[in-house]
N, C-alpha and C positions, 0 to 999 in steps of 0.2 A: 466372101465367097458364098454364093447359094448355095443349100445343100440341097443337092443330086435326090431324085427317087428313084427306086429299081427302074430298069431299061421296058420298056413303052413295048419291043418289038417281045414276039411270044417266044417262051424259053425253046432251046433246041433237047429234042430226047437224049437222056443222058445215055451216054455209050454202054451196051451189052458188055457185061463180063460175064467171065465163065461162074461155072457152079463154084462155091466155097465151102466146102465141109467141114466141121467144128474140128473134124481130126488133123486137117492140112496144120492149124495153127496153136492147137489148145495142147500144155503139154501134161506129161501124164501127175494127174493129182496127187499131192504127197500123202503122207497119212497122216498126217493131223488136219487136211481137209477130208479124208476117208470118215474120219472120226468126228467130223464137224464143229471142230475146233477154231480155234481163229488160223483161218486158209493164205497163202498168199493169192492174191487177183490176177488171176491167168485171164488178161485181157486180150487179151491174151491173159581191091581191087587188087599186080602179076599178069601176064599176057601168056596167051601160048598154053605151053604144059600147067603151068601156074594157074588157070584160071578154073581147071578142074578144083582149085581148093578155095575157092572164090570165097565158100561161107567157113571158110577156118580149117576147112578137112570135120567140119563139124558134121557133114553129112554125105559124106562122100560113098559111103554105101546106104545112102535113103534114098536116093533118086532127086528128085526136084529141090530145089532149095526151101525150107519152111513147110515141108511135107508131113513131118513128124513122125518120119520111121525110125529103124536101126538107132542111133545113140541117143537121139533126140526123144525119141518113143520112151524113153527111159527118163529122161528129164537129164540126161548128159549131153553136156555139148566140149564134146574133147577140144583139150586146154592147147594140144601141140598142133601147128601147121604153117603154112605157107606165111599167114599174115595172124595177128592177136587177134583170139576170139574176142566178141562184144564189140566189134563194127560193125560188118554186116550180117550177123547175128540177127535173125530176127528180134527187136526188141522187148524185152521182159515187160515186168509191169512194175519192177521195185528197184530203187537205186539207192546206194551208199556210195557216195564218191570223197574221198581222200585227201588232201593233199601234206605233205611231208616235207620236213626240211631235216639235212645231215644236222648231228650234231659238231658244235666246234670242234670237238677232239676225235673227230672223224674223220679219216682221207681214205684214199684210193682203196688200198685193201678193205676198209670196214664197207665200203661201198658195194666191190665185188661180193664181199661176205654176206652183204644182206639181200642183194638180188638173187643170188645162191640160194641164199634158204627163202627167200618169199617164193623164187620160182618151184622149189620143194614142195613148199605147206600148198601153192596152187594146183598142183596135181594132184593132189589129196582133196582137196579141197572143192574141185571144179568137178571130180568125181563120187560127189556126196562120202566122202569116207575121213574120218577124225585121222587128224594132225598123229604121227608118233607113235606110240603107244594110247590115246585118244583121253578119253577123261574120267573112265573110270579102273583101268586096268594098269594101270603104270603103280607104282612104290608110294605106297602109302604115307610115307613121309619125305614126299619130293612135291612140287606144283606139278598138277597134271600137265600131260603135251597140248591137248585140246580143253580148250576154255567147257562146252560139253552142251550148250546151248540148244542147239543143231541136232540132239542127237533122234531116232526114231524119224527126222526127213529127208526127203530126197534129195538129191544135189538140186533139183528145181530149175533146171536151165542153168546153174551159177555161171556165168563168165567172170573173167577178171583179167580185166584190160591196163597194160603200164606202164607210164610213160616219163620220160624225163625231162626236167625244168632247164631252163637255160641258165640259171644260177649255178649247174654242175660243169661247165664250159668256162665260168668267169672268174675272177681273184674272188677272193672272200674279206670283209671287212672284219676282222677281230675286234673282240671287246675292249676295251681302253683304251681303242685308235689303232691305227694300222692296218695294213692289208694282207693276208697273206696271198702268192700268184701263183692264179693254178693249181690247187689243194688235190683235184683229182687228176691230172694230169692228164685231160681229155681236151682243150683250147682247141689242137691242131686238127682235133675230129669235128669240130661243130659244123652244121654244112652250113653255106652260105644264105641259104635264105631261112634260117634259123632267125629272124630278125625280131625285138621285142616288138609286140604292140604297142598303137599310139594311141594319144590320147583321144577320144571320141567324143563328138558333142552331144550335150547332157550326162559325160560320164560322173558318176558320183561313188567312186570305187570307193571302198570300207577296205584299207590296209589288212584288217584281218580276217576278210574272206578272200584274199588276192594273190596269187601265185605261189609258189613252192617246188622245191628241189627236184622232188617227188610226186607222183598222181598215183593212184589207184581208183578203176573202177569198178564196182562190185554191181550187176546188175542180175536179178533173177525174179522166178513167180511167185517167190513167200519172202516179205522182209526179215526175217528174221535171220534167213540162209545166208544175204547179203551184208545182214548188220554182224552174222558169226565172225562172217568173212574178213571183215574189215576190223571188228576185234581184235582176232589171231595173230591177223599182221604187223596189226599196231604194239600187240606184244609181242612178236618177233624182231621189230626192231628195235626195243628198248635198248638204250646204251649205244647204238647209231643212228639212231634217226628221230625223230617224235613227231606225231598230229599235228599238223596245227591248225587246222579247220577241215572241217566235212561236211556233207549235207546229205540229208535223205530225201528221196523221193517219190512219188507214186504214179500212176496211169501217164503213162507215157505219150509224149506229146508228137511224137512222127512214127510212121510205119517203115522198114528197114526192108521188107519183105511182099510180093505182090501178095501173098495170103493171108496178110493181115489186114485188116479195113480202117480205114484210116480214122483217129483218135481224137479229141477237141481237147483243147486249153483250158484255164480257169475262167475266159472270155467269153466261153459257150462254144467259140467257134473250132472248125474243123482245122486242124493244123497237121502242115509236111505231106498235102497231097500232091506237090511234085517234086518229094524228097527223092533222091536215090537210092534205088533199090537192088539190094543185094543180086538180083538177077542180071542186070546192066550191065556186065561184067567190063563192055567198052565203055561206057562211061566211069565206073569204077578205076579203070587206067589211065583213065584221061583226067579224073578230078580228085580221087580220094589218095591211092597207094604212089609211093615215091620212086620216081624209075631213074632217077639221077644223084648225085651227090656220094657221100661213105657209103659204104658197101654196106655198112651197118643199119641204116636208114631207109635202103631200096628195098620197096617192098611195104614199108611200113608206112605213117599218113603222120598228120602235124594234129591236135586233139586241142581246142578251143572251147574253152567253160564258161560260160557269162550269169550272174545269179541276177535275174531281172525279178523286180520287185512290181507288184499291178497296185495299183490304186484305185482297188476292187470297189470300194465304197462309191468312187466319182463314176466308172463305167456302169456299175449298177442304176446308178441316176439317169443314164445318158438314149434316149430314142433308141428305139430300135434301129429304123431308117439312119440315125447317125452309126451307131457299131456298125453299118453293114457298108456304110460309105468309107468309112476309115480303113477298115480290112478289107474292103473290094470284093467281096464275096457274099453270097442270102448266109444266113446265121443257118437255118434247116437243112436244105441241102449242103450247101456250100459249091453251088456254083457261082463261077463269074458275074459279077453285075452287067454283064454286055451278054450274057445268056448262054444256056445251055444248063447242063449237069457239074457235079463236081471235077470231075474231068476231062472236062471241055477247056480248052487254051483259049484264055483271055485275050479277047479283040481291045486293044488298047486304042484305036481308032472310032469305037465306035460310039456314035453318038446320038443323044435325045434329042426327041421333036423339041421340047423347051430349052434344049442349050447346053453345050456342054458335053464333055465325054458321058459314056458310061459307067465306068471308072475312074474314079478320081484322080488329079495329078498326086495327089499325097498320098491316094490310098499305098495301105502296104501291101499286097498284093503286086503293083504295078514297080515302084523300085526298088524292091526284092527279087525281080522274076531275071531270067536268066538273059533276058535281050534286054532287059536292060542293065545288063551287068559283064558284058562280051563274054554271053554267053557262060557264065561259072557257075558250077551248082556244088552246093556244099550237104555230105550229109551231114543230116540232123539225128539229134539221137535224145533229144531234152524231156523232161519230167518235168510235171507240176510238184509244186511245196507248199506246205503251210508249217510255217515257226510258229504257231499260238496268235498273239495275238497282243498290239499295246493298250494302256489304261484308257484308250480315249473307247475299245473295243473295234479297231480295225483291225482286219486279219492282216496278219507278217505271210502274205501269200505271194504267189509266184513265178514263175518258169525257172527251172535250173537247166540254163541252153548250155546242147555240148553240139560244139560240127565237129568233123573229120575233113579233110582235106591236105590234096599235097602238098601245098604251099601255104604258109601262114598269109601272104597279100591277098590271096581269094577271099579270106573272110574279111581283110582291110579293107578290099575291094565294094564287097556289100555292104560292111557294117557303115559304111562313107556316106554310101547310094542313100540310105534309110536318114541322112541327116536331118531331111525334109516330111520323114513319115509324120502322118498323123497320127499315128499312135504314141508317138513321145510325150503325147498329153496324160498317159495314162499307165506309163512306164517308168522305170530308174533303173538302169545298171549299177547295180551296187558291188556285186563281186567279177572278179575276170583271173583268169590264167589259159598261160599257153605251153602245151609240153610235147616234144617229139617220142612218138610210141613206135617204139623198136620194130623190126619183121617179126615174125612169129618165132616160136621157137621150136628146133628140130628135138628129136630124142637123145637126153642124154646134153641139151642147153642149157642154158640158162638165161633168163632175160636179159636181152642187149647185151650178150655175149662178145660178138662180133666187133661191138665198139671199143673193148678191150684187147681185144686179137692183135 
């Protein structure tokens, strides 16, 4: 196959947006960036009555969504509403993400018991204020409530997003052989399209970054608030539950929000400029929040984690004019190779005086995009990673992809499409999980309460 040069015909002006103000999306500085300390990087769907809470009830007396008034203006974004905050949440710039498995000698009640207190320590938590008695005021001869990390910043945007593995629906394998059925006694709740994912070509999943009972997301604008975060919980659960892999993350790889400007990969390029955005509210009901199935789940979305590994060293070798045929986009601006601006909708028809589309058949831009995929748009919410690095001195770098959507097939749906991406040259999925994240929670809840009701 020849490779394509940019499109011959002259770009179209990229479409007018309105004014952007540092204030719509930057949130308020903690004090240990006050103090110019190590800062975190402020790179920063329901129908109907429902959609008033569209971004969590997180801004419901700021006016616009991502505006950065009232709670937000304080670096709170309230933990209780319609749907879990940290969907469409405008995206932080720091991620700790979780995953959890019960312990064997754990059933139904220790289950309820530890969502009980995580949903506790989260309210505390998501409101910049120490666990309990916190870490330095509690009896002197006990373990403080709060680890104490944290202490002197601001809650920093913290969300914390939770979601449940399909391992808490199925028998459990016991040690020495055997099964035990239905440990939690939830089988008859699991909704039907709760289905696991399949295996995907080129998958090269690593068992010990791959699913779990449990998720937790911890996203915010100073790593440290989100690393507290995931701490705390982790020693909250001691004796029901334990880690068993997490990952951290930085500058985040999609915009969630129109006031935020859209963000590039470790690729260079601009990535999630036609992610959906918290404002969408009908698309949001149409593709993220769950309007069917247990009561418990309506309302709520399906949350998909893939840890994609780049093979930075090869792409760094690779033409400019190649990276830009593969991803189907200019690396600068990042508009389409068939022209215009960054958001300008891709003319897949369009072709060059010497032959050929504009856009590649492989490029990923093209089977990725929502016609060709009838129509399904997933958000996206993923961070870049770097793990150090192996003896040969390749970086362990990254994407850690999370979508949201109603249905776990929508992501099956696309991740299919991409069989043929060119970019698999330069990629490996190495970690994956999928877990159903509850509606939000009312006052006086508990996480996925209802699924116990």
């Amino acid at each position: 196959m020849s490779e394509p040069t940019r499109p011959e015909p002259q770009q179209e002006p990229r479409p007018q947006e309105g004014p952007r103000t540092p204030e719509e999306s930057a949130p308020q500085p903690s004090r240990r960036a006050l103090f110019g300390m190590l800062g975190g990087g402020a790179a920063g769907l329901a129908v109907g009555a429902a959609a008033g809470a569209v971004a969590n009830s997180a801004l419901a007396a700021s006016g616009p969504l991502g505006s950065g008034t009232a709670g937000a203006s304080r670096g709170v974004v309230p933990f209780e509403g319609a749907h879990q905050a940290g969907i469409v949440t405008p995206a932080q710039d720091r991620l700790h993400f979780a995953s959890f498995e019960m312990l064997h000698s754990s059933g139904r009640d220790e289950l309820i018991s530890l969502l009980r207190d995580w949903t506790a320590a989260a309210r505390e938590l998501t409101a910049g204020r120490d666990i309990g008695s916190g870490a330095v005021d509690g009896p002197l001869l006990a373990p403080p409530d709060d680890t104490g990390e944290a202490q002197g910043l601001s809650a920093s945007n913290l969300t914390l997003t939770f979601g449940l593995g399909r391992e808490l629906f199925a028998d459990r394998s016991l040690r020495g052989g055997g099964t035990e059925a239905d440990p939690f006694g939830l089988r008859e709740r699991m909704p039907a399209s709760f289905a696991p994912l399949p295996s995907f070509a080129f998958d090269l999943l690593d068992p010990a970054t791959t699913g779990g009972d449990l998720c937790v997301q911890a996203c915010a604008d100073d790593p440290q608030v989100a690393v507290h975060a995931i701490r705390n919980l982790s020693r909250i659960a001691m004796g029901r539950a334990r880690i068993v892999w997490s990952q951290l993350g930085f500058g985040r790889t999609s915009s969630t929000s129109q006031s935020q400007e859209t963000p590039r990969n470790l690729f260079g390029f601009k990535d999630g400029t036609a992610n959906v955005k918290a404002e969408e509210t009908k698309a949001l009901a149409q593709h993220v929040w769950v309007a069917d199935g247990p009561e418990w789940i309506r309302g709520g979305s399906y949350l998909v984690a893939r840890k994609i590994a780049m093979t930075i060293e090869s792409w760094d070798r690779t033409t400019l004019q190649e990276q830009e045929r593969v991803i189907g986009r200019t690396k600068g601006e990042g508009g389409p190779l068939s022209g215009g601006g960054e958001f300008t909708e891709p003319d897949f028809a369009r072709t060059r005086t010497s032959g050929g589309t504009a856009i590649d058949i492989a490029a990923h831009v093209r089977l990725a995009h929502p016609t060709k995929n009838h129509g399904i748009r997933l958000l996206r919410r993923g961070y870049n990673y770097v793990d150090g690095n192996n003896p040969l001195g390749q970086l362990g770098a990254g994407l850690f992809f999370i979508s949201y959507q109603s249905d776990p097939s929508a992501f099956v749906t696309v991740q299919r499409a991409l069989k043929t991406d060119a970019l698999n040259e330069y990629i490996r999925h190495v970690g994956s999980g999928l877990w159903a994240v509850p509606r939000g929670v009312g006052a006086g809840e508990f996480v996925g309460q209802a699924l116990f009701d």
